[in-house]
N, C-alpha and C positions, 0 to 999 in steps of 0.2 A: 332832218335826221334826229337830230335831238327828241323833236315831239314825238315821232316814233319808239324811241327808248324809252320814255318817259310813259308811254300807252304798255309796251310792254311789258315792262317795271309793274306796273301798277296791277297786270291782268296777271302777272305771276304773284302777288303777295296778296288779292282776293281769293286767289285758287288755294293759297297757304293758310289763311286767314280761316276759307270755310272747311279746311280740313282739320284744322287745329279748333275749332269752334266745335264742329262733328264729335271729335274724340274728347273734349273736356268733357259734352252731355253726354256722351256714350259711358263714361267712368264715373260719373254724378251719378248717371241712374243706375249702375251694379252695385255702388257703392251703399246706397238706399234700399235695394232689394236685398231679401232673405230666400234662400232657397228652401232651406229648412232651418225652424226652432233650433237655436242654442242649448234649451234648456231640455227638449227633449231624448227621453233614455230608450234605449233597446228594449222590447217587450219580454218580457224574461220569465216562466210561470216557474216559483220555486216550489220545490215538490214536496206533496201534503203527505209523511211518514205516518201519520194517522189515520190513514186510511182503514177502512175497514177488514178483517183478516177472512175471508170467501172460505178457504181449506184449512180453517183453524181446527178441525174435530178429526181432521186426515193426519198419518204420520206425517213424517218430513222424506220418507224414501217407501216410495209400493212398486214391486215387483210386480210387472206388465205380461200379459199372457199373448204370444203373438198371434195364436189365432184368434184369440177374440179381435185384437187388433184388425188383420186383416178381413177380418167381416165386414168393418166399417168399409170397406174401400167397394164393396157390392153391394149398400144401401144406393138407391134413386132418391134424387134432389128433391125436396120437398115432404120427403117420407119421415115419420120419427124413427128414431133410433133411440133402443137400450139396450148398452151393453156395460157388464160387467168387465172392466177395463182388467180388475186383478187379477193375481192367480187365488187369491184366496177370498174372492167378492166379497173384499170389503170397500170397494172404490166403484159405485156404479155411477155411470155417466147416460142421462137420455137427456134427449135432444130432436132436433130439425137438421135436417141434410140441408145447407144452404147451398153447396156449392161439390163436385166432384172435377178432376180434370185427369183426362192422360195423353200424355205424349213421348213424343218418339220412340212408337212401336213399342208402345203397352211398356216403356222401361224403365217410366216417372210415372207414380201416379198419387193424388191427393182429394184429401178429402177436408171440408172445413162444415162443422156443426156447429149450429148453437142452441147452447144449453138451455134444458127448459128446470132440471133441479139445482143448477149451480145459477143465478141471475145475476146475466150480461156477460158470462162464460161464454169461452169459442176454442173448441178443440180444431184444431189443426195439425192435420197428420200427412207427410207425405213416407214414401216408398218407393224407393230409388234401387235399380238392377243394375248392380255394376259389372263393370268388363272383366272382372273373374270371378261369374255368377252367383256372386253373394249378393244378398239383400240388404238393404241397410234401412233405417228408419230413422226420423226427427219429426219434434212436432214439440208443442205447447198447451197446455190451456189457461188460458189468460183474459181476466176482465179489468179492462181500464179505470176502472169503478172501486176495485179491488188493492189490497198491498201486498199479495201473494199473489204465487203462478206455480206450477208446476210445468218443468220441463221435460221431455224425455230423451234421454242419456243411453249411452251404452255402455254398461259397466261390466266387464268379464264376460262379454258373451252374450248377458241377459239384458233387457230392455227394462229402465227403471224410471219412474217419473220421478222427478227431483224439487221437493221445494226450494223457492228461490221467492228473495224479495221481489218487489215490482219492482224497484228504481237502481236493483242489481242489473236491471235489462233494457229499462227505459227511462230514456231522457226527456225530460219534456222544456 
């Protein structure tokens, strides 16, 4: 009876032995491993205010003519476009139709150029029928390249492109 306890004894505190063995090198080796750099910092681009001004020779507010506006919107992809954006053409924009879109039931529609006299400029114009059929409009034109943008705004009724800084709008 005894040498029986004593086999017992022994095959419980090898079973304990190689679990406690298991988990010291299990904690050795996390301990030694590095998931990630200590010294490493969060990629962070701080933003160049020197940038070049693209509509520096443009006021800071032009009054938008909406039909010319809405002409863009029945240019074909691919086709150039020049249109005199103002009411008093002093703001012309030409360009390539990159892209047109409409949906649901013709009551969103957009249009995105890019510019061939403003370089790396992209107007971006959509046109929106809302449920108590008035029109509304927004859109941009803006180069990443650039430290201005024009935005367009609705001011009393009439449609006004707005300058605005670049880093007024985007984060990088």
């Amino acid at each position: 009876l005894s040498i029986n306890i004593l086999l017992t004894l022994k095959k419980c505190t090898m079973k304990s032995l190689r679990t406690t063995i298991l988990c010291v090198s299990i904690s050795l080796c996390s301990l030694c491993s590095f998931a990630q750099k200590p010294d490493q910092s969060i990629p962070f681009n701080k933003p160049n205010y020197n940038k070049p001004k693209l509509f520096s020779n443009l006021p800071d507010s032009i009054s938008i003519s909406i039909d010319n506006l809405n002409s863009l919107f029945n240019t074909q992809v691919g086709r150039a476009s020049s249109v005199y954006l103002s009411d008093n053409s002093i703001f012309k924009f030409e360009g390539l139709v990159m892209s047109t879109s409409s949906k649901y039931g013709n009551t969103m529609n957009s249009v995105v150029i890019r510019s061939t006299n403003y370089n790396g400029a992209t107007l971006t114009i959509s046109k929106t029928m809302n449920a108590d059929e008035t029109i509304s409009y927004s859109g941009r034109i803006i180069s990443f390249q650039s430290g201005d943008l024009f935005e367009l705004q609705n001011k009393d009724g009439h449609l006004t492109l707005v300058k605005r800084n670049f880093y007024d709008l985007v984060n990088e």
